[in-house]
TORLO-990672 format. One record per residue: residue number from 1; residue in three letters; z, x, y of N, C-alpha, C, CB in turn. Coordinates in nm, 4 decimals. Glycine has a CB too. Layout:
N
num | residuo | n_c3 | n_c1 | n_c2 | ca_c3 | ca_c1 | ca_c2 | c_c3 | c_c1 | c_c2 | cb_c3 | cb_c1 | cb_c2
NUM | ala | Z | X | Y | Z | X | Y | Z | X | Y | Z | X | Y .
...
This chain:
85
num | residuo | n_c3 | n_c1 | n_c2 | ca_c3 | ca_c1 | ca_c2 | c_c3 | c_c1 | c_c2 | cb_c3 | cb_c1 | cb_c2
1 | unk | 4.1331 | 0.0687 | -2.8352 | 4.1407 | 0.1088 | -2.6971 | 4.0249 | 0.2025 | -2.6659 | 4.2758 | 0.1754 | -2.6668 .
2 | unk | 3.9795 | 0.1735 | -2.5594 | 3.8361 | 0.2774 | -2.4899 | 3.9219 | 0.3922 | -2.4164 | 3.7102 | 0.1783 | -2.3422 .
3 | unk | 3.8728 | 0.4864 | -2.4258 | 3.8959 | 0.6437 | -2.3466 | 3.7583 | 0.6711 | -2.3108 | 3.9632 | 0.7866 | -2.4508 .
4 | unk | 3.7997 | 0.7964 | -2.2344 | 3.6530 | 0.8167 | -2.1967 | 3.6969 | 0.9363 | -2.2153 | 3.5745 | 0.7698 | -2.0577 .
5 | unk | 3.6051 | 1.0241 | -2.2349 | 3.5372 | 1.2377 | -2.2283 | 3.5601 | 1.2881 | -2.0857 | 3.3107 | 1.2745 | -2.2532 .
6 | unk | 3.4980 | 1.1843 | -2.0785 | 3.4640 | 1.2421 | -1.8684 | 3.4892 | 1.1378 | -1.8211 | 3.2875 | 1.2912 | -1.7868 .
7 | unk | 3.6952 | 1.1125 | -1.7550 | 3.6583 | 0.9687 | -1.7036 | 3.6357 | 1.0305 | -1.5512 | 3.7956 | 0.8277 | -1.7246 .
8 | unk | 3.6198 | 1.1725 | -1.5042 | 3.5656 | 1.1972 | -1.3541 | 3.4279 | 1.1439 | -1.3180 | 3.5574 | 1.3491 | -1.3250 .
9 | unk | 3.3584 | 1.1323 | -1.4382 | 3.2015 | 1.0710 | -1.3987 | 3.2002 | 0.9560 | -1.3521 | 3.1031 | 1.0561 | -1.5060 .
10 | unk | 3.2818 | 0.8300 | -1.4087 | 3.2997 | 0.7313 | -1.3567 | 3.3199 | 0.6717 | -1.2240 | 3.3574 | 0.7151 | -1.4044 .
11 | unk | 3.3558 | 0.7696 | -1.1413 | 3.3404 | 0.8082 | -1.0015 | 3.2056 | 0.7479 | -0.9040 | 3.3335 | 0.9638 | -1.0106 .
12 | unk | 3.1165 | 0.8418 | -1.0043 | 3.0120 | 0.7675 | -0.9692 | 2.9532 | 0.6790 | -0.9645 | 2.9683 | 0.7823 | -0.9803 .
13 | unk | 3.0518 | 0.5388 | -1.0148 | 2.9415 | 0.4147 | -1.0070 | 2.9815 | 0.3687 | -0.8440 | 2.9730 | 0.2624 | -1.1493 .
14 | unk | 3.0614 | 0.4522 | -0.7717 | 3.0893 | 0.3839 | -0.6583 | 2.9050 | 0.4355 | -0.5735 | 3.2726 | 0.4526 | -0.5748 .
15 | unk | 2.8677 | 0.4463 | -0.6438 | 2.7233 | 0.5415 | -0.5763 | 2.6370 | 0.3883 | -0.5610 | 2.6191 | 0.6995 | -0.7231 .
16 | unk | 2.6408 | 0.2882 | -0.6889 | 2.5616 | 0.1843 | -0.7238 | 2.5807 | 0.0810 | -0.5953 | 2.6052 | 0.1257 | -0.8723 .
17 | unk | 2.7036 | 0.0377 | -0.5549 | 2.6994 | -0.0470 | -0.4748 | 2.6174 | 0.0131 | -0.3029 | 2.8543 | -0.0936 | -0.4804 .
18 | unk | 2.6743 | 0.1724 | -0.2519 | 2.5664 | 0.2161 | -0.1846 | 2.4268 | 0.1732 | -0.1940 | 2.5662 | 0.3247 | -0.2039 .
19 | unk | 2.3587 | 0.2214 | -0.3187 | 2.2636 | 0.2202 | -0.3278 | 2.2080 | 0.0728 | -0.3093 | 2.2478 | 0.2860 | -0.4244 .
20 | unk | 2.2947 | -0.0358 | -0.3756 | 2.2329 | -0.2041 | -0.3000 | 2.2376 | -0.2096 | -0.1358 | 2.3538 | -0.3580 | -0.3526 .
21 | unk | 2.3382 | -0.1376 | -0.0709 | 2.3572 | -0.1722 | 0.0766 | 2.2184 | -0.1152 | 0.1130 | 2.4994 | -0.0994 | 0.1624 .
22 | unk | 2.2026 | -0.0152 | 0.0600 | 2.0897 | 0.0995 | 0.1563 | 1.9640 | 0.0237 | 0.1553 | 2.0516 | 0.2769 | 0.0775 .
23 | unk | 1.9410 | -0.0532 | -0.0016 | 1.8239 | -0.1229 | -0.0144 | 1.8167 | -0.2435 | 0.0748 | 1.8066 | -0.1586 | -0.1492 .
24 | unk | 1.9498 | -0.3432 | 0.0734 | 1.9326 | -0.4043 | 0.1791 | 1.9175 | -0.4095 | 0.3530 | 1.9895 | -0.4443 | 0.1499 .
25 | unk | 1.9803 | -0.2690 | 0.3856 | 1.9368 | -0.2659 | 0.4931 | 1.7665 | -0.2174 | 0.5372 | 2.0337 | -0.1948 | 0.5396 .
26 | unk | 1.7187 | -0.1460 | 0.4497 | 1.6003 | -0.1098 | 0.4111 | 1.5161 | -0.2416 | 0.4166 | 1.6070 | -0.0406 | 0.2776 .
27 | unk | 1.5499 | -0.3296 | 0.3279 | 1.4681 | -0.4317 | 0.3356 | 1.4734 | -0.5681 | 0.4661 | 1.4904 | -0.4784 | 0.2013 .
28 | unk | 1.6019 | -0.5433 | 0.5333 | 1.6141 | -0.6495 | 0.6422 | 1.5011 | -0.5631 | 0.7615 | 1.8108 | -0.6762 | 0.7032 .
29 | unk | 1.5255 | -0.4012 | 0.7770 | 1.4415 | -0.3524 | 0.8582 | 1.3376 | -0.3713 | 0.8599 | 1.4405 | -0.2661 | 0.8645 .
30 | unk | 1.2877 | -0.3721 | 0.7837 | 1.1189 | -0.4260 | 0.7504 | 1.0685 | -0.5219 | 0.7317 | 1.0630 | -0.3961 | 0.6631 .
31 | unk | 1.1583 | -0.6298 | 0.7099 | 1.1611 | -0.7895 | 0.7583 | 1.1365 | -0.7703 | 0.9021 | 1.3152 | -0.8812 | 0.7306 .
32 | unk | 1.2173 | -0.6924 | 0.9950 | 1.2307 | -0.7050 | 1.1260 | 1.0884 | -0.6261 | 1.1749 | 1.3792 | -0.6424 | 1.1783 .
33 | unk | 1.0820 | -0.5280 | 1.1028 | 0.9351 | -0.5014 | 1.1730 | 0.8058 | -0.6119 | 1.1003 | 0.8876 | -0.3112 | 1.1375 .
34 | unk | 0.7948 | -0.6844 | 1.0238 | 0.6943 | -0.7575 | 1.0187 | 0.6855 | -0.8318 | 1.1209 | 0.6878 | -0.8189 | 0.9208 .
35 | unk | 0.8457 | -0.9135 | 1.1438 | 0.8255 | -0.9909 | 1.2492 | 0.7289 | -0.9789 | 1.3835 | 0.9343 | -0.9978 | 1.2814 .
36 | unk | 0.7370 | -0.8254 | 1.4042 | 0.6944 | -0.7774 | 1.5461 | 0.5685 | -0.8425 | 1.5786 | 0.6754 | -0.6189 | 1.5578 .
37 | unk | 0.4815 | -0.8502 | 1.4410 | 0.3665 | -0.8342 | 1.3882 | 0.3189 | -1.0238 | 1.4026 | 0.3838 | -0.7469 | 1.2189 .
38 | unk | 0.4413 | -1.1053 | 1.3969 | 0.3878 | -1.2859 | 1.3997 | 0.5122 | -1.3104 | 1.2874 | 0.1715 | -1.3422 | 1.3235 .
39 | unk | 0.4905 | -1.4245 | 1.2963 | 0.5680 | -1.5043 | 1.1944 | 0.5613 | -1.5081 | 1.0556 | 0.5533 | -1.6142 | 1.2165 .
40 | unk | 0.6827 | -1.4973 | 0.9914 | 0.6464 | -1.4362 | 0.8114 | 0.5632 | -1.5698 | 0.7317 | 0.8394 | -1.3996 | 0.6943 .
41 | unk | 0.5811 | -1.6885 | 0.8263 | 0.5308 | -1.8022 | 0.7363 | 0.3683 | -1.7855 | 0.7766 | 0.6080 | -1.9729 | 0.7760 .
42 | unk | 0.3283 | -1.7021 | 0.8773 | 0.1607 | -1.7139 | 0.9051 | 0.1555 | -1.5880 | 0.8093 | 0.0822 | -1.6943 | 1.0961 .
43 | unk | 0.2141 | -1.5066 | 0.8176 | 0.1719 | -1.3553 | 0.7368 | 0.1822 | -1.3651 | 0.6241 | 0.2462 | -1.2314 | 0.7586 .
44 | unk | 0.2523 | -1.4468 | 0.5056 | 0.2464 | -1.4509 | 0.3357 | 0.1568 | -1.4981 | 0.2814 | 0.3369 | -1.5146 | 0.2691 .
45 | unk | 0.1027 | -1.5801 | 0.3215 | -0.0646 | -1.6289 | 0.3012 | -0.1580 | -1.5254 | 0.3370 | -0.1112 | -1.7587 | 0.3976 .
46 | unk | -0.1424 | -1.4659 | 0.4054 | -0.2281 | -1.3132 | 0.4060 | -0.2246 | -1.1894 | 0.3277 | -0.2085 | -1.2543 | 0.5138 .
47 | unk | -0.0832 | -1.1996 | 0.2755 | -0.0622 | -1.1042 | 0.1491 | 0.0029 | -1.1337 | 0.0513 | -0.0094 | -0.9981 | 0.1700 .
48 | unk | -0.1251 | -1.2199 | -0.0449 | -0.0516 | -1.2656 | -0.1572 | -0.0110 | -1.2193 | -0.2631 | -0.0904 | -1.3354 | -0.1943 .
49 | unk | -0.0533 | -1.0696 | -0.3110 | 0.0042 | -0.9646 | -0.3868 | 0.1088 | -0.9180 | -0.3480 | -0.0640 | -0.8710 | -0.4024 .
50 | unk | 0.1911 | -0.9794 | -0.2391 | 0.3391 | -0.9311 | -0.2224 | 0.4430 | -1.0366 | -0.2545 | 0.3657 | -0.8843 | -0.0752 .
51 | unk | 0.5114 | -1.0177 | -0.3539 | 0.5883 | -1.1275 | -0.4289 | 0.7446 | -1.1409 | -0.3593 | 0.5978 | -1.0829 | -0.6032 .
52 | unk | 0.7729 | -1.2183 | -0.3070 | 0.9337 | -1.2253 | -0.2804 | 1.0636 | -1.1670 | -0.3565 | 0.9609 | -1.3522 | -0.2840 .
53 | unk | 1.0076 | -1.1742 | -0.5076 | 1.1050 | -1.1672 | -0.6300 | 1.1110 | -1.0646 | -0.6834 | 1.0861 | -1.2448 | -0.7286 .
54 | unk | 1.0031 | -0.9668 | -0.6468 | 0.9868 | -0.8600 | -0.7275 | 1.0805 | -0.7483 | -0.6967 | 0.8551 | -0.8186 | -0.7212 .
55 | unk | 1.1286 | -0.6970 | -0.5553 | 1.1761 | -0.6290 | -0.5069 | 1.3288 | -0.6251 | -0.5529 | 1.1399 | -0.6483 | -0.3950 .
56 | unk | 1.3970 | -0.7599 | -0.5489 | 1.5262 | -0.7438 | -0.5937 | 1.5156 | -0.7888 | -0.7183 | 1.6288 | -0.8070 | -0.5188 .
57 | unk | 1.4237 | -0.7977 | -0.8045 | 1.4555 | -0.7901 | -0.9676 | 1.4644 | -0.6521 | -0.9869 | 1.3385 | -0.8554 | -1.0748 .
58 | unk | 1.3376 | -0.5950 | -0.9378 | 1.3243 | -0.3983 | -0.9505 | 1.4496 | -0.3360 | -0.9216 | 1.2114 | -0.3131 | -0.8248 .
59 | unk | 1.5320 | -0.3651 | -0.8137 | 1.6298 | -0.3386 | -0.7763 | 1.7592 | -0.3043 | -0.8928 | 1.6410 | -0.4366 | -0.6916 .
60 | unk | 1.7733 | -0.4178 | -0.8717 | 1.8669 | -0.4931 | -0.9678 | 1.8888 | -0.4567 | -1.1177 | 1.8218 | -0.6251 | -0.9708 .
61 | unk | 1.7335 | -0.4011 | -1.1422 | 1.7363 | -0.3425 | -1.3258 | 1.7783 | -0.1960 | -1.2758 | 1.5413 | -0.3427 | -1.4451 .
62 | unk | 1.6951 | -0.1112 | -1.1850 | 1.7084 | -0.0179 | -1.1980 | 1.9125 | -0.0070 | -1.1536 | 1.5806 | 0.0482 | -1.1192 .
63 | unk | 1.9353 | -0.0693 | -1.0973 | 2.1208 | -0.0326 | -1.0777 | 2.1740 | -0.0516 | -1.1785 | 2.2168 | -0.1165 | -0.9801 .
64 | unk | 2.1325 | -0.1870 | -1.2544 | 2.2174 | -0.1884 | -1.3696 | 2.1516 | -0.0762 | -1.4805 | 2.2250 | -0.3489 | -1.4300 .
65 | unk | 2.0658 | 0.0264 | -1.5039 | 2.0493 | 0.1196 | -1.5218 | 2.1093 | 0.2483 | -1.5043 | 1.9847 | 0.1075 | -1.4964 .
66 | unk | 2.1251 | 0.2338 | -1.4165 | 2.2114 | 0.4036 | -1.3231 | 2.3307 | 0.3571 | -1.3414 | 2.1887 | 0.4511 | -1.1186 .
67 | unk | 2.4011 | 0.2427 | -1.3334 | 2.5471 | 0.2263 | -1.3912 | 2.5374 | 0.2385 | -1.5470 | 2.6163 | 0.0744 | -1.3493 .
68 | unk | 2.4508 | 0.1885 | -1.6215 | 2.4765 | 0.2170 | -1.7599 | 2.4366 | 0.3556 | -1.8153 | 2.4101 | 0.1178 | -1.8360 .
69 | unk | 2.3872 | 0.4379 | -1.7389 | 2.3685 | 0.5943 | -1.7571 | 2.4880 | 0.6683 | -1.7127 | 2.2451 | 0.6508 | -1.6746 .
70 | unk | 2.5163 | 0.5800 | -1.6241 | 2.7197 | 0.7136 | -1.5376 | 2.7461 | 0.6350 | -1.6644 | 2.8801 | 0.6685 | -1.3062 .
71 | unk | 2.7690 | 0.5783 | -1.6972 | 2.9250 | 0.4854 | -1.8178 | 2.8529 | 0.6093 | -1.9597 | 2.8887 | 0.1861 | -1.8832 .
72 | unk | 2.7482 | 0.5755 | -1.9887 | 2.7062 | 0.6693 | -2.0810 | 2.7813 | 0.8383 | -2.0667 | 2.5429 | 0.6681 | -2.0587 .
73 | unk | 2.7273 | 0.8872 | -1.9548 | 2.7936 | 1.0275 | -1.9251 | 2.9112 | 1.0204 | -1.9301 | 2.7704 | 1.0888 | -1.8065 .
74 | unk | 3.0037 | 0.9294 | -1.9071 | 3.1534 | 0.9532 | -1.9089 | 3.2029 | 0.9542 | -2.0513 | 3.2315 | 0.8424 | -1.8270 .
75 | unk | 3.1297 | 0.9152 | -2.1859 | 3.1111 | 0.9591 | -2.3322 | 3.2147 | 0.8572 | -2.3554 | 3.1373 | 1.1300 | -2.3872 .
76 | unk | 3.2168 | 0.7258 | -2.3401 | 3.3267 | 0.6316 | -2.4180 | 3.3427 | 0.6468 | -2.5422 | 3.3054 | 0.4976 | -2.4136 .
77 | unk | 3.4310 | 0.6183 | -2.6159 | 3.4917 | 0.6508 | -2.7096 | 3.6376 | 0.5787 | -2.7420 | 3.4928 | 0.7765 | -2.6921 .
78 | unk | 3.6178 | 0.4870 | -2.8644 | 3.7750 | 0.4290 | -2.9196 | 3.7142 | 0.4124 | -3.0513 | 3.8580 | 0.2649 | -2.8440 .
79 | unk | 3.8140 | 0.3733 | -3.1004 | 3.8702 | 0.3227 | -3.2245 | 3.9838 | 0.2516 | -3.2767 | 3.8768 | 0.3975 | -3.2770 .
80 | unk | 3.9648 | 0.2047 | -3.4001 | 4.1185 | 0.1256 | -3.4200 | 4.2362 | 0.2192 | -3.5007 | 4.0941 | -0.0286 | -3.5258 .
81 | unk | 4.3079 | 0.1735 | -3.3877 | 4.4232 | 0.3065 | -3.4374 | 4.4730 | 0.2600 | -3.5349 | 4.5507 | 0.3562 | -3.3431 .
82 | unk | 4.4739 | 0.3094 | -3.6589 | 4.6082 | 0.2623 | -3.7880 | 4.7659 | 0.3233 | -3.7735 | 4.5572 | 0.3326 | -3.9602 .
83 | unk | 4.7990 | 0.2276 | -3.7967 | 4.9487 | 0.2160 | -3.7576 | 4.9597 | 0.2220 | -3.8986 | 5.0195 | 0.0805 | -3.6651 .
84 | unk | 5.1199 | 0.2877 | -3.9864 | 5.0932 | 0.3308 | -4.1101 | 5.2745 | 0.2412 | -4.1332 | 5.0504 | 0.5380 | -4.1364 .
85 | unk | 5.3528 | 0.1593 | -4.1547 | 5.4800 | 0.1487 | -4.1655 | 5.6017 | 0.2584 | -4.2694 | 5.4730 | 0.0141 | -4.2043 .
């Protein structure tokens, strides 16, 4: 069975799913302001050092990061209990 040290830290992974909303609204906004600017299919051919994929891979490691650092801080901890008859 797993216990945890600190299961109050665990608290904090409700922080991780924030942190995807914020990025996505972050990133639809700035979809919306390119638009202002012309159409994204005339503008990606103009900046081809900007990759579609990169943003939510970066994303994506760094959360599953910050969730595996709160799980770390909360100090898991089990073992197999012997049962003795």
């Amino acid at each position: 069975m797993i216990s945890f040290a600190y299961p109050y830290f665990l608290l904090l992974l409700l922080l991780v799913p924030a942190f995807a909303l914020v990025y996505l609204w972050n990133r639809m906004r700035r979809n919306k302001g390119l638009r202002t600017f012309g159409n994204l299919g005339v503008l990606q051919p103009l900046m081809p050092w900007v990759s579609p994929y990169k943003g939510p891979v970066k994303i994506s490691i760094e959360l599953a990061a910050l969730a595996f650092l709160i799980i770390a801080l909360a100090r898991p901890w089990g073992g197999v209990k012997d049962e003795k008859n």
